[in-house]
PyMOL CGO cylinders between C-alpha atoms (Angstrom):
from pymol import cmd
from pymol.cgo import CYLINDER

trace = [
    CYLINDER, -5.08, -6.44, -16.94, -1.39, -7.31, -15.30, 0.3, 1, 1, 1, 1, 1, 1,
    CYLINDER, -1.39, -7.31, -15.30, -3.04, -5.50, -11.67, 0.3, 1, 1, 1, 1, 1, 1,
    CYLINDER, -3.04, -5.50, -11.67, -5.50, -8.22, -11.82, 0.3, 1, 1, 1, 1, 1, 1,
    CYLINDER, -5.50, -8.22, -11.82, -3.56, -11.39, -11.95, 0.3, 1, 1, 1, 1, 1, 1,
    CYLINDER, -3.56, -11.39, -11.95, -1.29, -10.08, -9.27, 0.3, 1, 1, 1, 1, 1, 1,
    CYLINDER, -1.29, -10.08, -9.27, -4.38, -9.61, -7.13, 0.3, 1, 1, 1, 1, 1, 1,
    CYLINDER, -4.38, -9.61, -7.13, -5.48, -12.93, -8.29, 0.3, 1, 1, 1, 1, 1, 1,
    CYLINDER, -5.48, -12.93, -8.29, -2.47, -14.38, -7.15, 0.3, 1, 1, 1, 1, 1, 1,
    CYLINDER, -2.47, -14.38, -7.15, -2.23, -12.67, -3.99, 0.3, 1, 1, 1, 1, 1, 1,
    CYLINDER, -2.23, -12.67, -3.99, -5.75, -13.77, -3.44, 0.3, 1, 1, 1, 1, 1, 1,
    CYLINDER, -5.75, -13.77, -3.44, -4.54, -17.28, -3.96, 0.3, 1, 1, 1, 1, 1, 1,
    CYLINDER, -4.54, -17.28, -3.96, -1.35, -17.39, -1.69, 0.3, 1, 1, 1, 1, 1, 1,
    CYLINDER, -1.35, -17.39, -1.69, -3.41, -15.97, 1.04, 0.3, 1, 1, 1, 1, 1, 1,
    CYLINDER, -3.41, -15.97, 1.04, -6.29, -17.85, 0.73, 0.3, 1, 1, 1, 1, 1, 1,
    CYLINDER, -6.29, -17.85, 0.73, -3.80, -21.34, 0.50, 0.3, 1, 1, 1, 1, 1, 1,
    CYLINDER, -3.80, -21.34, 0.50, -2.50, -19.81, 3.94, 0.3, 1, 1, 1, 1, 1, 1,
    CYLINDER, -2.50, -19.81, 3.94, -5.70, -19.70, 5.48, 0.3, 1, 1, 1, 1, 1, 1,
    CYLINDER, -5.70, -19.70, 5.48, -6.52, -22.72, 4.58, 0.3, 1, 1, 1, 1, 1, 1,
    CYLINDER, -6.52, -22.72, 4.58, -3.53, -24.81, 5.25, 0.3, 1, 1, 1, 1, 1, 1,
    CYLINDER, -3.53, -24.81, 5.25, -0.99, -23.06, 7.43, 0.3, 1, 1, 1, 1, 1, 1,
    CYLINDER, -0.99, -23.06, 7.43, -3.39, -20.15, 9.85, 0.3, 1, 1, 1, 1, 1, 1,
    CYLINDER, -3.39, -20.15, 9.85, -0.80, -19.32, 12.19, 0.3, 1, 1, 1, 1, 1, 1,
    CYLINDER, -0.80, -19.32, 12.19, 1.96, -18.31, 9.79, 0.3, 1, 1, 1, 1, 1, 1,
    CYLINDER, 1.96, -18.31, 9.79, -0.34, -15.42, 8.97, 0.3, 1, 1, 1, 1, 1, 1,
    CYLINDER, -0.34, -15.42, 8.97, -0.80, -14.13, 12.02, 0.3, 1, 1, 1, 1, 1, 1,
    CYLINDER, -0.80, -14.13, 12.02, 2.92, -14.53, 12.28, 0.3, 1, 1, 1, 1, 1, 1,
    CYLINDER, 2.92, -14.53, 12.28, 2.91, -12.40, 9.13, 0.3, 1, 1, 1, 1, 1, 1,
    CYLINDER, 2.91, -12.40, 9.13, 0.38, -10.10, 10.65, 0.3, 1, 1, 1, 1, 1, 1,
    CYLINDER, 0.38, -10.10, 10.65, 2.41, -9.55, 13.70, 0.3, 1, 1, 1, 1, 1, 1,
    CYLINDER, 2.41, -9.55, 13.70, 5.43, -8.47, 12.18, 0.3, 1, 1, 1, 1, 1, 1,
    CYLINDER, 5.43, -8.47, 12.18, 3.41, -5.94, 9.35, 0.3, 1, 1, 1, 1, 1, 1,
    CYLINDER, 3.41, -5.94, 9.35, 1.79, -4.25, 12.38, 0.3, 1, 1, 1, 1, 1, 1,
    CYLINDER, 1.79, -4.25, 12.38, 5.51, -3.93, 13.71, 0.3, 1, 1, 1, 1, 1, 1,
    CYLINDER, 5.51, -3.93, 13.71, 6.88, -2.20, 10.60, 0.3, 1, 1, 1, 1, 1, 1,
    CYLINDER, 6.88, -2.20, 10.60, 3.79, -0.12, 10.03, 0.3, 1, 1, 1, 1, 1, 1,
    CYLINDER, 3.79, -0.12, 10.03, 4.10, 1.12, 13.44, 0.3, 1, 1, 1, 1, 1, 1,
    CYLINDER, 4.10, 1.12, 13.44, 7.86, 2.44, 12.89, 0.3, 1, 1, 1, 1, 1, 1,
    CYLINDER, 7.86, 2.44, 12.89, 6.47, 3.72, 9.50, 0.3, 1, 1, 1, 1, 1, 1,
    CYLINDER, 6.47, 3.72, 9.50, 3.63, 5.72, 10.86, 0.3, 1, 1, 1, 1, 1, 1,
    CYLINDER, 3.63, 5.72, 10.86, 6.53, 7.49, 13.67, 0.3, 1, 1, 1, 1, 1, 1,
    CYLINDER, 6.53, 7.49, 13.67, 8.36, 8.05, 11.27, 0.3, 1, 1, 1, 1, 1, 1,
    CYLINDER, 8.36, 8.05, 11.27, 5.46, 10.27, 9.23, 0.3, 1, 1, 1, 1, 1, 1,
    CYLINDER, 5.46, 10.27, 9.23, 4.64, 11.51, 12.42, 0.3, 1, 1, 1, 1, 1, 1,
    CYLINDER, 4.64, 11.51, 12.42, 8.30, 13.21, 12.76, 0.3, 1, 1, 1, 1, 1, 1,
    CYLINDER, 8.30, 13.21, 12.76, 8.65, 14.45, 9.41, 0.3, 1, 1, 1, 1, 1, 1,
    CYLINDER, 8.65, 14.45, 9.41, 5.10, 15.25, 8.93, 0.3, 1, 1, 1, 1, 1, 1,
    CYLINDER, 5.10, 15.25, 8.93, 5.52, 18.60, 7.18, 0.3, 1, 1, 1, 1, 1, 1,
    CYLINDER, 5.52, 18.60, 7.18, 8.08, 17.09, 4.35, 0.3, 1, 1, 1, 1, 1, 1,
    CYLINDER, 8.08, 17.09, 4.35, 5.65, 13.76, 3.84, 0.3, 1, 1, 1, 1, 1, 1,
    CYLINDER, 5.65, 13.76, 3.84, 2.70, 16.42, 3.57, 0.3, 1, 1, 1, 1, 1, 1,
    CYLINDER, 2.70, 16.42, 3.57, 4.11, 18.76, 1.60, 0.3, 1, 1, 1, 1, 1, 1,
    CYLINDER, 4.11, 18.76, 1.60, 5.36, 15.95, -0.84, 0.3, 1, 1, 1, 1, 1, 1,
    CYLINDER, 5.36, 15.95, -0.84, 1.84, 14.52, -0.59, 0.3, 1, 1, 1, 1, 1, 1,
    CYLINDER, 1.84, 14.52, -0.59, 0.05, 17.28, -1.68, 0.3, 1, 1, 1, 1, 1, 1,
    CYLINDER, 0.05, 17.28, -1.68, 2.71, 18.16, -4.68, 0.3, 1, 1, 1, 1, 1, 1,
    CYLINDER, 2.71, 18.16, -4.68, 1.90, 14.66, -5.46, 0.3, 1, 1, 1, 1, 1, 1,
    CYLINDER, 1.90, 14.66, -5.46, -1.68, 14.98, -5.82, 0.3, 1, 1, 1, 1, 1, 1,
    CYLINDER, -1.68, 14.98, -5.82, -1.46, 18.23, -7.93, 0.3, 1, 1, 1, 1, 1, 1,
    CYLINDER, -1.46, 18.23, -7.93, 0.52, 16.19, -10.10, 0.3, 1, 1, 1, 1, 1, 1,
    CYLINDER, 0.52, 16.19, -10.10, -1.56, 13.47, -10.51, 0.3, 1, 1, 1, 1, 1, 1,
    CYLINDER, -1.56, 13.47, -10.51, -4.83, 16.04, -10.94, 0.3, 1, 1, 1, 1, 1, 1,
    CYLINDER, -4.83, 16.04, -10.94, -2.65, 17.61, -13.77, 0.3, 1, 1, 1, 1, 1, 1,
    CYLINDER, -2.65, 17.61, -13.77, -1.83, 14.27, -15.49, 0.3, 1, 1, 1, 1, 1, 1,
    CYLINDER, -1.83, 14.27, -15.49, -5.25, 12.82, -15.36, 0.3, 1, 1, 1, 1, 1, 1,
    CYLINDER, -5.25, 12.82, -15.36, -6.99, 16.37, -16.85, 0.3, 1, 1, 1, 1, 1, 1,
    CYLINDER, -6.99, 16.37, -16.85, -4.40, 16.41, -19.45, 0.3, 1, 1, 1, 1, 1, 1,
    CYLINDER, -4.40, 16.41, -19.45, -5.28, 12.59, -20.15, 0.3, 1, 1, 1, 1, 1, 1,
    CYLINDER, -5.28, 12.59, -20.15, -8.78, 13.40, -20.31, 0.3, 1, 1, 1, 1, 1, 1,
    CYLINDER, -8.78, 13.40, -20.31, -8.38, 16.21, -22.60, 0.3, 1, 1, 1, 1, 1, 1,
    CYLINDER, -8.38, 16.21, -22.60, -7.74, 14.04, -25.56, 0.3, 1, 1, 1, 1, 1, 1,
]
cmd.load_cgo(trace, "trace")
């Protein structure tokens, strides 16, 4: 319930932006595709420990939600 009034209310910022003030979101825009850029080197460098932690992560998560479903 809480995961859809936070989308709600992005929803509702961004579409205000869009309608009133365009160009601060492609200001916005701009600087995201800057920081996702220095996040995806980043991966790139220490792709073996992001992987590894990845994959650890989805075991986990498989475990969790068979253990959830057994009840």
């Amino acid at each position: 319930m809480n995961w859809m009034v936070v989308l709600g209310a992005i929803a509702l910022i961004f579409g205000g932006l869009l309608v009133v003030s365009p160009n601060s979101l492609l200001k916005i825009s701009e600087g995201l595709n800057r920081m996702v850029t220095r996040i995806d080197e980043q991966v790139l460098k220490y792709r073996l420990g992001v992987g590894i932690a990845l994959i650890i992560s989805a075991v986990f998560l498989f475990m969790y939600a068979y253990m959830l479903g057994k009840r």
